[in-house]
C-alpha positions as CSV (number, residue, x, y, z in Angstrom):
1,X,48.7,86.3,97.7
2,X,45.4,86.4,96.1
3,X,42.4,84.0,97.6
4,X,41.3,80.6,95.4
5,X,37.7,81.6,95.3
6,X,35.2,78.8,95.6
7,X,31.9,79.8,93.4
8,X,28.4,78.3,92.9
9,X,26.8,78.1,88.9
10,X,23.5,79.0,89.0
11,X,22.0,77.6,85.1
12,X,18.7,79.6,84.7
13,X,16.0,77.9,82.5
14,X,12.7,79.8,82.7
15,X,13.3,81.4,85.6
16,X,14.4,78.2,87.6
17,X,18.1,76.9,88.5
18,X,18.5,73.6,86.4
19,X,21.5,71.3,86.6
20,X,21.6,68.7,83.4
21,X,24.7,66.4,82.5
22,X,26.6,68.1,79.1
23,X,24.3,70.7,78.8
24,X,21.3,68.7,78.3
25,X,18.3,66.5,80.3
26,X,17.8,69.7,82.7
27,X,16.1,69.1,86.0
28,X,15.1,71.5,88.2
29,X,17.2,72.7,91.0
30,X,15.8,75.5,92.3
31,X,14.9,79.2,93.1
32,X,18.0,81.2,91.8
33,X,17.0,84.2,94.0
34,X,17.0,82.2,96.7
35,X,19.4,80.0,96.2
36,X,22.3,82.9,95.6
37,X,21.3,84.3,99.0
38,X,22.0,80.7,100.5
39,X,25.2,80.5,99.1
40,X,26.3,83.8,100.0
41,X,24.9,82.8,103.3
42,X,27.6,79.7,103.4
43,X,30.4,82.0,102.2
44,X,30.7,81.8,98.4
45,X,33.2,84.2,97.1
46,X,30.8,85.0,93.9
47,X,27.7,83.8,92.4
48,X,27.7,83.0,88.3
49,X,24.6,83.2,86.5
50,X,23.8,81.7,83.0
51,X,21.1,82.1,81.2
52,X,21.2,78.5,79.0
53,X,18.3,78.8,76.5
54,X,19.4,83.0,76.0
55,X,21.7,82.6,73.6
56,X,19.3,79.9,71.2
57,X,15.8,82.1,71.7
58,X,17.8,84.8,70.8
59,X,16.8,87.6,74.0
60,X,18.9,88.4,76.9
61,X,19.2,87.2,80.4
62,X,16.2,88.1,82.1
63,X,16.7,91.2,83.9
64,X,14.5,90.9,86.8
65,X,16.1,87.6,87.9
66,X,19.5,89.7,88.1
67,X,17.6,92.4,90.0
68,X,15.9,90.1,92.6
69,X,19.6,88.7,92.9
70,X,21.3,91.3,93.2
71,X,18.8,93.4,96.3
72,X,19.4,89.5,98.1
73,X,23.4,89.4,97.5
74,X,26.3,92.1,98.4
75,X,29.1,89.2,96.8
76,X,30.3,89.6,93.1
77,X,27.9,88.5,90.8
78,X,28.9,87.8,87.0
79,X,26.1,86.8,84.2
80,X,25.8,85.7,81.2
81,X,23.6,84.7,78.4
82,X,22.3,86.0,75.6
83,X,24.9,88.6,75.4
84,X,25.4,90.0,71.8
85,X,26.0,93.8,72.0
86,X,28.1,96.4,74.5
87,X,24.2,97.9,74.8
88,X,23.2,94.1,76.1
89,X,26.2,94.0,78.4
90,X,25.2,97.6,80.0
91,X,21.6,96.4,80.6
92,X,23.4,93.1,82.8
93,X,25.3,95.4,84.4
94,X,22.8,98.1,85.1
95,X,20.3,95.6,86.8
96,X,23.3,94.4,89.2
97,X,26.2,92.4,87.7
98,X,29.4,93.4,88.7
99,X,30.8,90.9,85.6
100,X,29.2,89.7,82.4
101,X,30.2,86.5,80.8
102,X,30.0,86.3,77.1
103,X,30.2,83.2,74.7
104,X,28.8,82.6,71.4
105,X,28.7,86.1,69.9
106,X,32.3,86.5,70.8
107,X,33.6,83.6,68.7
108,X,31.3,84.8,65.8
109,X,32.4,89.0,66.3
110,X,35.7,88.3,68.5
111,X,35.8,92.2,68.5
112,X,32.7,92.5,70.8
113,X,35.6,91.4,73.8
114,X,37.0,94.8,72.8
115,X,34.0,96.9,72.9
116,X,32.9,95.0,75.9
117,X,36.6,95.7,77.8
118,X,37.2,99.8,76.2
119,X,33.5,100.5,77.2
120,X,33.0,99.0,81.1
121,X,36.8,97.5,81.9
122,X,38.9,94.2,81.4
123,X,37.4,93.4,84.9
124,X,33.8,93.3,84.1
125,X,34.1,91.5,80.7
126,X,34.4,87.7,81.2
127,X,35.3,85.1,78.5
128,X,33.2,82.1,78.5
129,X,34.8,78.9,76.8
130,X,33.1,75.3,76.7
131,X,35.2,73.0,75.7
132,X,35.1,69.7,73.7
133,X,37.4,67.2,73.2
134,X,38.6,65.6,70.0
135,X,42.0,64.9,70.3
136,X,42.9,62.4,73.2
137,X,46.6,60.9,72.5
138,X,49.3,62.9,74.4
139,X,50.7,65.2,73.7
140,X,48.7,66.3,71.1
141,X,45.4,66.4,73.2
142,X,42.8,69.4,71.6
143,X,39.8,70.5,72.2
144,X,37.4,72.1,70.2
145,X,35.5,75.4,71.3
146,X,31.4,75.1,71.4
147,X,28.7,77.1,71.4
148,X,25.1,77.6,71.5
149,X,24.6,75.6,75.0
150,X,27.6,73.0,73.3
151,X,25.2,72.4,70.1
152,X,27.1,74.5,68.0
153,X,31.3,72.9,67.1
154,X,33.3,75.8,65.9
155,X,36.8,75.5,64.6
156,X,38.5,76.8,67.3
157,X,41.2,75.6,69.5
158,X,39.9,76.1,73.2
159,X,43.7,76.7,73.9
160,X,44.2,79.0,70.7
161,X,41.2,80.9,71.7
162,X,42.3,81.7,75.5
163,X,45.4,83.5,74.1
164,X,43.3,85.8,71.6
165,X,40.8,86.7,74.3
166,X,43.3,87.9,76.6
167,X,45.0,89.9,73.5
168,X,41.2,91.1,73.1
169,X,40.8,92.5,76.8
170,X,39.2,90.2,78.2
171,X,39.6,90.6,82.0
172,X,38.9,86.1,83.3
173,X,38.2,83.1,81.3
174,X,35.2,81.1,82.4
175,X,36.4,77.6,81.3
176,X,33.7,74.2,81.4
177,X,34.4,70.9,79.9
178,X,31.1,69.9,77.9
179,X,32.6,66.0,78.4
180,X,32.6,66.5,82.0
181,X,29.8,69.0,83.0
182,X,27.1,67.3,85.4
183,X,29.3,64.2,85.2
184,X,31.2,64.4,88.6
185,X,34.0,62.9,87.2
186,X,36.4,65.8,88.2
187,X,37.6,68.8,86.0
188,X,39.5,68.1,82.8
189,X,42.9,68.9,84.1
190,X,44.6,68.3,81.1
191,X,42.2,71.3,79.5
192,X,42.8,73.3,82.4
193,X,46.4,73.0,82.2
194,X,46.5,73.8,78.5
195,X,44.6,76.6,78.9
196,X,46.5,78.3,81.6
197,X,50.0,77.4,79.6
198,X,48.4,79.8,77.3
199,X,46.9,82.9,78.8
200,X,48.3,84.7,82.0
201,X,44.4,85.5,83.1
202,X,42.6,84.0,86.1
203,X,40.7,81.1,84.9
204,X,37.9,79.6,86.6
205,X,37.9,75.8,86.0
206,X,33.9,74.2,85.3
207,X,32.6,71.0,85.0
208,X,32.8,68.4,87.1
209,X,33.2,68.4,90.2
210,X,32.2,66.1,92.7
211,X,34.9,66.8,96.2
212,X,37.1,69.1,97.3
213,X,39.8,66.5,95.9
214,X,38.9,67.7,92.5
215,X,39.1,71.2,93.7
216,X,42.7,70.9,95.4
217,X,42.9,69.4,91.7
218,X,41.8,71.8,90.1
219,X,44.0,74.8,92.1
220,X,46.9,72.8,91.6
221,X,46.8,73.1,87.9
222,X,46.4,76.5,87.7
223,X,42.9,77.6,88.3
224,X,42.8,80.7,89.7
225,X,38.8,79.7,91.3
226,X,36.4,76.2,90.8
227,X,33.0,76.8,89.4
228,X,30.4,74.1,91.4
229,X,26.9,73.5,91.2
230,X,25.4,70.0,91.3
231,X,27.4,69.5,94.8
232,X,25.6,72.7,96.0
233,X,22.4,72.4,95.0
234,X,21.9,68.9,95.9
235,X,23.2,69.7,98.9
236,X,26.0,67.2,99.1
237,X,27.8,69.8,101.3
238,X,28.5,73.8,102.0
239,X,30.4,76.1,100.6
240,X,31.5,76.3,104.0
241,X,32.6,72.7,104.7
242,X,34.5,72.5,101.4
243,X,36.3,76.0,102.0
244,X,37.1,74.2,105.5
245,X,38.6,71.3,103.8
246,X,40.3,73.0,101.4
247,X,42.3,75.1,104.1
248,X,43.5,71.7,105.8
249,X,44.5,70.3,102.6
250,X,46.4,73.8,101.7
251,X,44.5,76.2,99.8
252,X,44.4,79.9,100.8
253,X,41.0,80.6,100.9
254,X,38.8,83.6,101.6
255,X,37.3,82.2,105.8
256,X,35.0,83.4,108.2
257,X,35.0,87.2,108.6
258,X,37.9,87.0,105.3
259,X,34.9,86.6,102.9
């Protein structure tokens, strides 16, 4: 049976981890080169990094971040931002990522997941979704893809999209609620669950999370991993601790000399 990985976000703004509340009012969390070593340190299963303000200055992730991540770090490290091209994808992947998460330029040339997947494999091309709301009344909840950092509403069912990814080739879907990111309120399980109805890829659930109850959660409607960051980097508790307290309450996760 495959692990429930637990994995810290790492939002890079200038060269500095920042942690906002639906993409927006960043603060500064952080050294991401040093914070990825930390984590790895408590036993994260990966490290994500995005990029934030990539994708609207129009450049790439910057490279020597990954690089200085990546000589820190032996754990799976995925990236994203600013990704546009299979030539921008190699350069991510070149400086260290074992994954590269794209967003926006997939839902504007959905054939990029294509390139991305033919050229470097189903397994190092990640879907990014970030999700909005707009319909609430069961059962005919939706929820609208975004883009551009969640300034951008396209006309997209989140739910919809998942399915064409994987059709695509994409290899995991990176799925945030913009209601719920920075909030604490706990993942949008009704997203989550609509998602995973749709697509038979691992999806990691993001946005949210504020305990290991939203977690347990979280792996109970069908995330295949739980993306975390404002727990982590205000050091609310360890990747360890929650990895502890997940096992008690059920969850087969990667422990000790497993990771």
């Amino acid at each position: 049976m495959l692990k429930s990985r637990i994995i810290p976000c790492l939002d890079v703004k200038d060269g500095r981890v920042v942690k906002g509340v639906k993409f927006q009012n960043l603060r500064d969390a952080g050294c991401p080169v040093e914070l990825s070593q930390h984590y790895q340190q408590q036993g994260a299963d990966e490290i994500v990094v995005l990029d934030v303000s990539a994708t609207r200055e129009a450049r790439l992730a910057m490279l020597d971040t990954i690089e200085n991540i990546r000589r820190r770090i032996s754990i799976p490290l995925t990236v994203g931002g600013g990704v546009g091209s299979v030539e921008d994808a190699g350069r991510l992947l070149g400086s260290g990522a074992d994954k590269v998460s794209v967003n926006s330029a997939a839902v504007k040339d959905p054939e990029l997941i294509a390139r991305l997947s033919t050229r470097f494999g189903a397994q190092c091309t990640v879907l990014a979704i970030d999700a909005k709301r707009i319909q609430d009344s069961a059962p005919d909840q939706r929820w609208m893809v975004v883009t551009r950092s969640g300034t951008q509403e396209e006309p997209l069912d989140a739910a919809t999209w998942s399915k064409k990814v994987q059709q695509l080739g994409a290899g995991e879907i990176l799925l945030t609620s913009f209601d719920r990111d920075g909030t604490r309120s706990g993942y949008d399980l009704d997203l989550l669950r609509a998602v995973t109805s749709t697509t038979s890829l691992p999806v990691i659930a993001s946005g949210g999370a504020d305990s290991v109850e939203h977690m347990v959660e979280a792996f109970n409607s069908g995330a295949h991993a739980v993306l975390a960051a404002s727990i982590f980097h205000d050091a609310d508790t360890t990747v360890e601790k929650v990895k502890r307290k997940l096992a008690d309450a059920g969850i087969n996760v990667r422990m000790g000399a497993d990771s």
